[in-house]
Biotite code that builds the C-alpha atoms (Angstrom):
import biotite.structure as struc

atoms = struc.array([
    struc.Atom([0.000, 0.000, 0.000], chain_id="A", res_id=1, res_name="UNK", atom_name="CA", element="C"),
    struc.Atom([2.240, 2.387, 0.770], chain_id="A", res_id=2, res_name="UNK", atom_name="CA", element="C"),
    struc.Atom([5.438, 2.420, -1.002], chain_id="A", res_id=3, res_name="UNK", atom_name="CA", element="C"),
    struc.Atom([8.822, 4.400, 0.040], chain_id="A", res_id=4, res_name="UNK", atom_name="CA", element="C"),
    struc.Atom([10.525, 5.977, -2.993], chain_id="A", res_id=5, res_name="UNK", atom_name="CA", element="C"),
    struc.Atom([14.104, 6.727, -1.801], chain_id="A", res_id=6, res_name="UNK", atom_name="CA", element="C"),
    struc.Atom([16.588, 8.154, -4.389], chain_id="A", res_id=7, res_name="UNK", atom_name="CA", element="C"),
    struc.Atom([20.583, 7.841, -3.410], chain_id="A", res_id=8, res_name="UNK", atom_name="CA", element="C"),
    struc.Atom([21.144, 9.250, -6.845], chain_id="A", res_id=9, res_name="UNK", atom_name="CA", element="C"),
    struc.Atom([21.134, 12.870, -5.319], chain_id="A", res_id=10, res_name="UNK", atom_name="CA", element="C"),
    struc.Atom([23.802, 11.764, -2.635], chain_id="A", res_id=11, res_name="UNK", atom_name="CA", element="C"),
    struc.Atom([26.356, 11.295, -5.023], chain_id="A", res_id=12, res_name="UNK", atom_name="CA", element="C"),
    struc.Atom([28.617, 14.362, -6.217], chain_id="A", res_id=13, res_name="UNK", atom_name="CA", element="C"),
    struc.Atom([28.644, 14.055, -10.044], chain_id="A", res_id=14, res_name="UNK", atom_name="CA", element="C"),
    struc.Atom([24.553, 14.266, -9.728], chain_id="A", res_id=15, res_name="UNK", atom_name="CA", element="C"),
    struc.Atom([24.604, 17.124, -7.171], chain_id="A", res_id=16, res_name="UNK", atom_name="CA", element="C"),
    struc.Atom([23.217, 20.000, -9.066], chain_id="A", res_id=17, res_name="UNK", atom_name="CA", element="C"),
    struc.Atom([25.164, 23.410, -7.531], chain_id="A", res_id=18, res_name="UNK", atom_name="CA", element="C"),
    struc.Atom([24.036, 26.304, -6.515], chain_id="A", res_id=19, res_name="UNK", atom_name="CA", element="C"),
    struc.Atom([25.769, 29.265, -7.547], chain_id="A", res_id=20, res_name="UNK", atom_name="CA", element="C"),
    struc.Atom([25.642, 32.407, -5.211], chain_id="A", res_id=21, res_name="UNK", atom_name="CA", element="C"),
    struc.Atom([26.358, 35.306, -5.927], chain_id="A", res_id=22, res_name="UNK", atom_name="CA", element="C"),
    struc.Atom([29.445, 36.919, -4.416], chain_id="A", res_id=23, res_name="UNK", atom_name="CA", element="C"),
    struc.Atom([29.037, 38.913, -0.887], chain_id="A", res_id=24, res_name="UNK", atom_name="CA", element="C"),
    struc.Atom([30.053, 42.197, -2.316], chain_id="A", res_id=25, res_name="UNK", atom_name="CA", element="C"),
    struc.Atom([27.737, 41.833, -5.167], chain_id="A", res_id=26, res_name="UNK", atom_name="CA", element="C"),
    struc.Atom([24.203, 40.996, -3.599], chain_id="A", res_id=27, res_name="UNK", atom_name="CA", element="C"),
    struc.Atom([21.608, 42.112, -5.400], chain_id="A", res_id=28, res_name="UNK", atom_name="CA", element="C"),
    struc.Atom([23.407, 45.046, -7.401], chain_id="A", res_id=29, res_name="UNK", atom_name="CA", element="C"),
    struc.Atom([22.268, 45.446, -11.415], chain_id="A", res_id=30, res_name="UNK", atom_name="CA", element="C"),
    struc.Atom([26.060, 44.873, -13.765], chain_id="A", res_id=31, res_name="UNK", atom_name="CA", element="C"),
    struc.Atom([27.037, 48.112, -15.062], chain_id="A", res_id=32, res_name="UNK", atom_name="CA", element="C"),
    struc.Atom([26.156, 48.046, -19.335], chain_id="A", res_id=33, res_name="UNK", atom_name="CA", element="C"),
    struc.Atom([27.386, 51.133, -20.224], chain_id="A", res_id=34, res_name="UNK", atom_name="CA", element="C"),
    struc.Atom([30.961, 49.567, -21.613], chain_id="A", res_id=35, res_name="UNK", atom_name="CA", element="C"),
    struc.Atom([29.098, 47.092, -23.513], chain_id="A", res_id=36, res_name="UNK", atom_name="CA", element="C"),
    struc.Atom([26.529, 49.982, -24.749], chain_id="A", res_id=37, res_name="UNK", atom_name="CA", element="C"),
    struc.Atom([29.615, 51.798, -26.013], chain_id="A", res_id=38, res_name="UNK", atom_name="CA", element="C"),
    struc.Atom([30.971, 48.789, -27.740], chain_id="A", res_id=39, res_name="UNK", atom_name="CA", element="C"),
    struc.Atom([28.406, 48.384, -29.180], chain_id="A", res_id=40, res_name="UNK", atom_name="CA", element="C"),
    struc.Atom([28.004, 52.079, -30.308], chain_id="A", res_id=41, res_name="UNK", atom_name="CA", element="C"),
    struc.Atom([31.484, 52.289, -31.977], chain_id="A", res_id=42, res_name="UNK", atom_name="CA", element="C"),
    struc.Atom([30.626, 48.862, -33.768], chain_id="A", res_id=43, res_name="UNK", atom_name="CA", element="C"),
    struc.Atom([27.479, 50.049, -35.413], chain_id="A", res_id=44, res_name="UNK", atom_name="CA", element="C"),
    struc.Atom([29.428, 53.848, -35.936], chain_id="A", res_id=45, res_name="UNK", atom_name="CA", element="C"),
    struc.Atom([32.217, 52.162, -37.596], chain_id="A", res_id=46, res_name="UNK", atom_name="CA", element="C"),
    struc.Atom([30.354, 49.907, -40.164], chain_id="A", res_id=47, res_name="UNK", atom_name="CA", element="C"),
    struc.Atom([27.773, 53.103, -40.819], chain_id="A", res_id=48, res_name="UNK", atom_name="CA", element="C"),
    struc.Atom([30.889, 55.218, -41.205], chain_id="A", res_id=49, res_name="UNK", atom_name="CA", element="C"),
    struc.Atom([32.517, 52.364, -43.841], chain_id="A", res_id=50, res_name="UNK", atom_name="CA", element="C"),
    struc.Atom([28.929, 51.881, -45.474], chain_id="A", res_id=51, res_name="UNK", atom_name="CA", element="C"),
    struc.Atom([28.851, 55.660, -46.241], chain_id="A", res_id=52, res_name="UNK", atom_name="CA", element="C"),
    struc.Atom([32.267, 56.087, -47.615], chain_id="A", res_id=53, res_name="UNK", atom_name="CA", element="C"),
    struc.Atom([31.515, 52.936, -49.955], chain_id="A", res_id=54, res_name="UNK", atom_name="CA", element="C"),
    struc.Atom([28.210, 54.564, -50.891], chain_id="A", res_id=55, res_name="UNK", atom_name="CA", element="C"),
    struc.Atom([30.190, 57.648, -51.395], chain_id="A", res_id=56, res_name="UNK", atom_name="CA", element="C"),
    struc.Atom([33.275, 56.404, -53.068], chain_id="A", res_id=57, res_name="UNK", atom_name="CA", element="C"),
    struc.Atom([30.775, 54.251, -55.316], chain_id="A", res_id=58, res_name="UNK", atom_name="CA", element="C"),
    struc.Atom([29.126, 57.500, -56.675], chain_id="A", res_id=59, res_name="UNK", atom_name="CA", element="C"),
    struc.Atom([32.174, 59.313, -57.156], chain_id="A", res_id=60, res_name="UNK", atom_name="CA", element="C"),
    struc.Atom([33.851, 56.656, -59.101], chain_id="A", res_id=61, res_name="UNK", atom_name="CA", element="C"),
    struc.Atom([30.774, 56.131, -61.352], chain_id="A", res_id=62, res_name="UNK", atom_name="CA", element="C"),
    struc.Atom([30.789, 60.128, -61.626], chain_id="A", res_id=63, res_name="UNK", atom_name="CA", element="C"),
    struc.Atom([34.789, 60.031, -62.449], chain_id="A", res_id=64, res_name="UNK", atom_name="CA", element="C"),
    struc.Atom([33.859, 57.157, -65.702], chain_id="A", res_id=65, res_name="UNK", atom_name="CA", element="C"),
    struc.Atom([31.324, 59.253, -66.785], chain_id="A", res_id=66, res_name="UNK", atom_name="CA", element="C"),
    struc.Atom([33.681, 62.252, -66.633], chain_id="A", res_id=67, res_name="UNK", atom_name="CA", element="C"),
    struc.Atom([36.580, 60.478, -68.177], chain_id="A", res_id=68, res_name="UNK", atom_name="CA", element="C"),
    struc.Atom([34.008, 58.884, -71.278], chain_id="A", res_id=69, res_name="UNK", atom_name="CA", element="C"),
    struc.Atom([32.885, 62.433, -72.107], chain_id="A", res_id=70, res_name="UNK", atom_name="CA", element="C"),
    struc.Atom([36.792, 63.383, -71.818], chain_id="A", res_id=71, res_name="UNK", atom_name="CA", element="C"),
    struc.Atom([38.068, 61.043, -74.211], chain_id="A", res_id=72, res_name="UNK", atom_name="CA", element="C"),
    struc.Atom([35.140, 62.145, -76.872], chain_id="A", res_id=73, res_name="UNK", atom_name="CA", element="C"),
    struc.Atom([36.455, 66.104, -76.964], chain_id="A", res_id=74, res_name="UNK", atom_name="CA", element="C"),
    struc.Atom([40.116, 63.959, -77.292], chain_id="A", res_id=75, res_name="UNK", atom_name="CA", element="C"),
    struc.Atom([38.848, 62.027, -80.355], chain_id="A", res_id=76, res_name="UNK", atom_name="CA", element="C"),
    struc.Atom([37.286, 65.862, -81.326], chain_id="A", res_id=77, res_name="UNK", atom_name="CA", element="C"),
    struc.Atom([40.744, 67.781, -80.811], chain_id="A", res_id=78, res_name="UNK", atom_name="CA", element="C"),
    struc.Atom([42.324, 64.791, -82.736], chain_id="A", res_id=79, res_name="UNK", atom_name="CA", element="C"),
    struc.Atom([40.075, 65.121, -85.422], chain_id="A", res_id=80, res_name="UNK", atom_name="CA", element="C"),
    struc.Atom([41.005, 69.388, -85.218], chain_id="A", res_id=81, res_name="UNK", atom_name="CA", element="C"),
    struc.Atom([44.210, 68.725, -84.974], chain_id="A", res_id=82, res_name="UNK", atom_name="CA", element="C"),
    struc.Atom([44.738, 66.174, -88.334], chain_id="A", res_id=83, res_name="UNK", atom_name="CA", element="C"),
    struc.Atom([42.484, 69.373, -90.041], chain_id="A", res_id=84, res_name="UNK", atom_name="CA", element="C"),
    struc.Atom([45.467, 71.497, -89.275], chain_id="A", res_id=85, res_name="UNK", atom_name="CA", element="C"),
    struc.Atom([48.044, 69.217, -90.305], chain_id="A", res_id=86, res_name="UNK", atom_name="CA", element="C"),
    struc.Atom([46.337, 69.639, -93.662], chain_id="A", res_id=87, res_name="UNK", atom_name="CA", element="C"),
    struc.Atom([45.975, 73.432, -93.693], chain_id="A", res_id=88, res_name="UNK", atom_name="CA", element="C"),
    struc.Atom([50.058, 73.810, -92.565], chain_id="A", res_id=89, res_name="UNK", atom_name="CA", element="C"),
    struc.Atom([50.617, 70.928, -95.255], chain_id="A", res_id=90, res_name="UNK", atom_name="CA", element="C"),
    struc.Atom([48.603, 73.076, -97.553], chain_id="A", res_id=91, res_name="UNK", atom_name="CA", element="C"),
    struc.Atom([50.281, 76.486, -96.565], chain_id="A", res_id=92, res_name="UNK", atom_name="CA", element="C"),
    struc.Atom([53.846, 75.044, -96.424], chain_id="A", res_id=93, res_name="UNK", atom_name="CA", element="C"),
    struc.Atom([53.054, 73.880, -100.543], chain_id="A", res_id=94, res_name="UNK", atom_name="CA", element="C"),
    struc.Atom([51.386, 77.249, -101.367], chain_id="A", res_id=95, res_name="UNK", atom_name="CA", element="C"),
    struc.Atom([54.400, 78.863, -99.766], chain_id="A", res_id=96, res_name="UNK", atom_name="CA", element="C"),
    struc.Atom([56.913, 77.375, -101.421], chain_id="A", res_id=97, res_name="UNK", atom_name="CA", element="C"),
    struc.Atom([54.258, 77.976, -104.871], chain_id="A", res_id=98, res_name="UNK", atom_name="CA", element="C"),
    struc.Atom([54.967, 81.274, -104.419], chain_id="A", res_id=99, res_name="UNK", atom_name="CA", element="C"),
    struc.Atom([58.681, 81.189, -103.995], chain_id="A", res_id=100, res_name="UNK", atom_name="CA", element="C"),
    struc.Atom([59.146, 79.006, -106.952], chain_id="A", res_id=101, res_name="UNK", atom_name="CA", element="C"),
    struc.Atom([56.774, 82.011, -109.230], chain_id="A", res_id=102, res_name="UNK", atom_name="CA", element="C"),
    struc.Atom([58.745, 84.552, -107.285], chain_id="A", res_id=103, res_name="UNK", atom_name="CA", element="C"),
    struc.Atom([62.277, 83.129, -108.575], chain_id="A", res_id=104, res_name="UNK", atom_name="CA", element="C"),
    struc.Atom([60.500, 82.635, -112.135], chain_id="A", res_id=105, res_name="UNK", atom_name="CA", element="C"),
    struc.Atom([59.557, 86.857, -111.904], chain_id="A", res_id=106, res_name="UNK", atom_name="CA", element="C"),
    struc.Atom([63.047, 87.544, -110.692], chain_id="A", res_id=107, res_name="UNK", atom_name="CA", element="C"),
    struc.Atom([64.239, 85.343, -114.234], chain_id="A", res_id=108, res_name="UNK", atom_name="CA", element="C"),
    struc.Atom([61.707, 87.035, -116.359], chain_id="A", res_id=109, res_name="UNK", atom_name="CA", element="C"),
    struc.Atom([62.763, 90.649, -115.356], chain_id="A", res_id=110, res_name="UNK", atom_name="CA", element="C"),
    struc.Atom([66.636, 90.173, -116.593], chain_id="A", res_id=111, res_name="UNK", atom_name="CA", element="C"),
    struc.Atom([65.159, 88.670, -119.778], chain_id="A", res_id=112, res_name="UNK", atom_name="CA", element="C"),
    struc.Atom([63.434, 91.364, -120.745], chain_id="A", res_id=113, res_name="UNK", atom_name="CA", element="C"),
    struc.Atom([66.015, 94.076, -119.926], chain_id="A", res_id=114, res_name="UNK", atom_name="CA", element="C"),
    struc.Atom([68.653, 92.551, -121.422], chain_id="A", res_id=115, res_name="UNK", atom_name="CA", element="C"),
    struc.Atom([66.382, 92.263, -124.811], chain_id="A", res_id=116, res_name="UNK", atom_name="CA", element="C"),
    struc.Atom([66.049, 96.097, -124.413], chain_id="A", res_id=117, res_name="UNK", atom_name="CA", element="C"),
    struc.Atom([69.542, 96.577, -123.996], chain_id="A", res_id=118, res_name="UNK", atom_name="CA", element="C"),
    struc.Atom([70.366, 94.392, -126.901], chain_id="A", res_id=119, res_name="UNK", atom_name="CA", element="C"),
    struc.Atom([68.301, 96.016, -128.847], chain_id="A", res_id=120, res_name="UNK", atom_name="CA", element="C"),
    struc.Atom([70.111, 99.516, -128.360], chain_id="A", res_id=121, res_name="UNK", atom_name="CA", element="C"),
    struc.Atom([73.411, 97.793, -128.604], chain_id="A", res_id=122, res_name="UNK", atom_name="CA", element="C"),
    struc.Atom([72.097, 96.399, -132.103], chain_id="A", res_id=123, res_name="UNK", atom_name="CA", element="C"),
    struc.Atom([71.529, 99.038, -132.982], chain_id="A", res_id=124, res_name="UNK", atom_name="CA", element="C"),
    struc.Atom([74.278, 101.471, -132.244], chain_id="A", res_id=125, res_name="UNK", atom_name="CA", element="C"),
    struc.Atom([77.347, 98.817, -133.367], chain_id="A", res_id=126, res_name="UNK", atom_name="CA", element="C"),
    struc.Atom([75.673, 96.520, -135.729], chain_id="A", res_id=127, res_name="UNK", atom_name="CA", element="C"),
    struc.Atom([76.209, 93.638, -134.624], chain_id="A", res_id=128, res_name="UNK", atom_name="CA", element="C"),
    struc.Atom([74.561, 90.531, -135.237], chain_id="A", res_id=129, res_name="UNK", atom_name="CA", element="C"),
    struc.Atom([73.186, 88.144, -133.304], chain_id="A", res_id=130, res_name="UNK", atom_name="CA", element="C"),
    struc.Atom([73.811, 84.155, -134.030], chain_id="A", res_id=131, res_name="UNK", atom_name="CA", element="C"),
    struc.Atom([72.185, 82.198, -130.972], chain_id="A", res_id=132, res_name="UNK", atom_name="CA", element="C"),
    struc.Atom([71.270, 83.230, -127.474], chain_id="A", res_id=133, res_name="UNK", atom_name="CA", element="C"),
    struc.Atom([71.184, 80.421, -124.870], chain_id="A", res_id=134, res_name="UNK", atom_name="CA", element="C"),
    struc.Atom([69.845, 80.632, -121.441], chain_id="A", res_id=135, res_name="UNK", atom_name="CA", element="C"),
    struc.Atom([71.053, 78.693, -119.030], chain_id="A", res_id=136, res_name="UNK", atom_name="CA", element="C"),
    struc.Atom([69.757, 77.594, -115.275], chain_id="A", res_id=137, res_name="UNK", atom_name="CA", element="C"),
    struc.Atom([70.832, 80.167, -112.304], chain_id="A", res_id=138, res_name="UNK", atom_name="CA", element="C"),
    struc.Atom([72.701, 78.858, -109.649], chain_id="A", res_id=139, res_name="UNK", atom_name="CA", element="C"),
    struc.Atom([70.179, 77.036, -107.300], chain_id="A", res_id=140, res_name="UNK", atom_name="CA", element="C"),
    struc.Atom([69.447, 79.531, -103.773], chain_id="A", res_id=141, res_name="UNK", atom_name="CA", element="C"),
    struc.Atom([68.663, 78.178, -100.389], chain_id="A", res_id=142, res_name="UNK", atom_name="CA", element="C"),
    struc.Atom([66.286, 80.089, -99.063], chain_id="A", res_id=143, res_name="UNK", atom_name="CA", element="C"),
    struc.Atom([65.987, 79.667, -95.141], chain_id="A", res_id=144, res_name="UNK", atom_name="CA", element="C"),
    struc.Atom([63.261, 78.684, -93.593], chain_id="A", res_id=145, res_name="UNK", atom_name="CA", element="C"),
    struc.Atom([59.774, 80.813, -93.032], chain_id="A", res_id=146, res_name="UNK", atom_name="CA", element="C"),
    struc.Atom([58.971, 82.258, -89.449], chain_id="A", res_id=147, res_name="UNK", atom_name="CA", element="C"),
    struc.Atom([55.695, 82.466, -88.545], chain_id="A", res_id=148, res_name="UNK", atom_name="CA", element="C"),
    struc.Atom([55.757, 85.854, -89.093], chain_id="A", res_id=149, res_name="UNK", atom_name="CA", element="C"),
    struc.Atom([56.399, 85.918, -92.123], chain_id="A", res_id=150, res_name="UNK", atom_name="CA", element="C"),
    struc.Atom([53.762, 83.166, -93.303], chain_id="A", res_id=151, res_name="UNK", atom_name="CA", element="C"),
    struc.Atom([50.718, 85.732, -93.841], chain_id="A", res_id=152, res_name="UNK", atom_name="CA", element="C"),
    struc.Atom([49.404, 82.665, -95.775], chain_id="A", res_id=153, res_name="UNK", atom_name="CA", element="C"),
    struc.Atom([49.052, 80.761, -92.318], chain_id="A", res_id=154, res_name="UNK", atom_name="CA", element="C"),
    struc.Atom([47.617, 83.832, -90.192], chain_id="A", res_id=155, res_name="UNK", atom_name="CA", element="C"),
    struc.Atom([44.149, 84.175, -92.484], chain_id="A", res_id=156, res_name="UNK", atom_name="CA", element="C"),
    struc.Atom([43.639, 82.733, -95.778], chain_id="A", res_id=157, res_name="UNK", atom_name="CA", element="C"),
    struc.Atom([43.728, 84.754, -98.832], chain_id="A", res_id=158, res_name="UNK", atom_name="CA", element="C"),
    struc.Atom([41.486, 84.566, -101.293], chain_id="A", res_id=159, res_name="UNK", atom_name="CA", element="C"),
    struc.Atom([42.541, 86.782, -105.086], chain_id="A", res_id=160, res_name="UNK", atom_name="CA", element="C"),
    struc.Atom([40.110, 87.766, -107.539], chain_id="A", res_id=161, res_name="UNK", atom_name="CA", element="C"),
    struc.Atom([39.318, 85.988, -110.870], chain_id="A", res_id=162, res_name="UNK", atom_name="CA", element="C"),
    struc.Atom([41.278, 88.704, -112.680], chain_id="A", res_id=163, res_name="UNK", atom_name="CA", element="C"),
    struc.Atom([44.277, 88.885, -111.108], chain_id="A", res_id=164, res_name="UNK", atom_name="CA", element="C"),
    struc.Atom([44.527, 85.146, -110.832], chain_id="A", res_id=165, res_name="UNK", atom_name="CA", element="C"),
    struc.Atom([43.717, 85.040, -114.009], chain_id="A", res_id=166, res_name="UNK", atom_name="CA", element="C"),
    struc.Atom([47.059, 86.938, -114.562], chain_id="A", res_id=167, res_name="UNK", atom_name="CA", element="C"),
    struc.Atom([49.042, 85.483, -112.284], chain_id="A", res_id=168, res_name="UNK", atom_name="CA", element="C"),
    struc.Atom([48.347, 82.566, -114.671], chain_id="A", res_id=169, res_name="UNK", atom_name="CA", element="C"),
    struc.Atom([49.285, 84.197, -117.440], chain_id="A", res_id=170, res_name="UNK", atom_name="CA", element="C"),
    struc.Atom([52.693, 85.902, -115.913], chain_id="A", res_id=171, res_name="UNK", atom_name="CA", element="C"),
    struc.Atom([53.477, 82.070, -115.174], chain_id="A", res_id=172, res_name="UNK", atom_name="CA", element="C"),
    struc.Atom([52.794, 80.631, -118.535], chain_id="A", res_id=173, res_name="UNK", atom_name="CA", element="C"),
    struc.Atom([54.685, 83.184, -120.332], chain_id="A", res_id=174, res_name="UNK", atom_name="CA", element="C"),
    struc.Atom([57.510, 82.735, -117.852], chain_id="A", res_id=175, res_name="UNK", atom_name="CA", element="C"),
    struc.Atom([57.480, 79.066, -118.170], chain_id="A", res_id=176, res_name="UNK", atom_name="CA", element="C"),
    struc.Atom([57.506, 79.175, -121.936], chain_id="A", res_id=177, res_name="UNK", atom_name="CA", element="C"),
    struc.Atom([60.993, 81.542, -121.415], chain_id="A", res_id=178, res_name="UNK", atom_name="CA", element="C"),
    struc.Atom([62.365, 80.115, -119.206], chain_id="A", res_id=179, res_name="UNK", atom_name="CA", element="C"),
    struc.Atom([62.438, 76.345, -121.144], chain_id="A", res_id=180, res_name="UNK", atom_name="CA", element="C"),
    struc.Atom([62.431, 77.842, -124.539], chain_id="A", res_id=181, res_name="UNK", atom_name="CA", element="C"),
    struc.Atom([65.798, 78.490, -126.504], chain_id="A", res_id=182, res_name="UNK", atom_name="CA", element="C"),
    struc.Atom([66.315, 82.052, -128.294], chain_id="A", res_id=183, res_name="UNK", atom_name="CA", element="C"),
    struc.Atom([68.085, 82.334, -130.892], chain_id="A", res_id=184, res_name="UNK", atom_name="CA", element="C"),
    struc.Atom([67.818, 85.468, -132.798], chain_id="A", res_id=185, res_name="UNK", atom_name="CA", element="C"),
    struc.Atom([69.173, 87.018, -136.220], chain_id="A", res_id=186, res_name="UNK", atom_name="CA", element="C"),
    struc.Atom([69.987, 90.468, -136.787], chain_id="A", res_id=187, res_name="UNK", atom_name="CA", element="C"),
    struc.Atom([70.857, 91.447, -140.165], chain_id="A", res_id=188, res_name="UNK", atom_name="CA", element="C"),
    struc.Atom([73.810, 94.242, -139.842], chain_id="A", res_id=189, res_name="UNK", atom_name="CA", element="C"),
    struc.Atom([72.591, 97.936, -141.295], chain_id="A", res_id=190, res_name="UNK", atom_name="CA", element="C"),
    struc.Atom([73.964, 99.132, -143.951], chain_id="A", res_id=191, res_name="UNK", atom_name="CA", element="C"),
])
């Protein structure tokens, strides 16, 4: 009927469950948080602060591509300018050295035609008769190089009128057809 439960299991030291009590100094005080509340402050202050400069740095560098793109566009622009002036200084440099090639045929032409007037006085005061007249090439002259100065042609482009280009054409045939041609005249003596 009645039964006695009896349990040695709780007498033994390995099945003792222990009490721990709180030290004597420490009864019943609350633990001080405040070093783990700042912890844990700096924690979440550093990874905002690092989230911010990545969101930061992120925009800037996506700002900095799109800067750079639009950059290297005006390059491919100014390269573009710059092959357009190659041409023009290419084109100036020939027209330059056009015009010192007609200027050395002008400087030819006038000797040509005063020696014919002299001739023709000298013909006529001795005489004399002419055989054959031969012209021959001058003496080639190195002409230094152009300053900027003094290329008008690159400062602001020129433009002549039909008439005197016209001439100019005309002047350079006729000196063209002198200069290669031979002369040879005959003069029958007076008298």
């Amino acid at each position: 009927m009645y039964s006695l439960d009896i349990n040695f299991l709780n007498d033994r030291p390995e099945y003792k469950t222990r009490v721990i009590k709180p030290p004597k100094g420490a009864a019943g005080k609350p633990v001080d948080q405040t070093p783990i509340l700042i912890g844990l402050g700096v924690a979440v202050g550093l990874n905002a602060l690092m989230g911010g400069g990545w969101f930061v740095l992120t925009r800037q560098n996506a700002s900095l591509s799109r800067e750079a793109d639009a950059l290297e566009l005006q390059l491919g622009e100014k390269n573009v300018q710059v092959q357009a002036l190659d041409r023009i200084y290419a084109e100036a440099k020939q027209t330059n050295d056009e015009a010192d090639a007609l200027a050395l045929v002008f400087n030819e032409i006038k000797p040509w035609s005063a020696l014919s007037q002299e001739m023709a006085k000298i013909m006529q005061i001795a005489g004399v008769r002419i055989t054959n007249l031969r012209q021959s090439d001058p003496p080639t002259k190195q002409l230094p190089p152009l300053r900027k100065r003094d290329r008008p042609l690159l400062d602001k482009p020129h433009k002549l009128p039909l008439k005197e280009m016209l001439v100019l054409l005309g002047s350079l045939m006729i000196s063209c057809c002198w200069s290669t041609s031979r002369l040879s005249l005959m003069a029958a003596q007076p008298g």
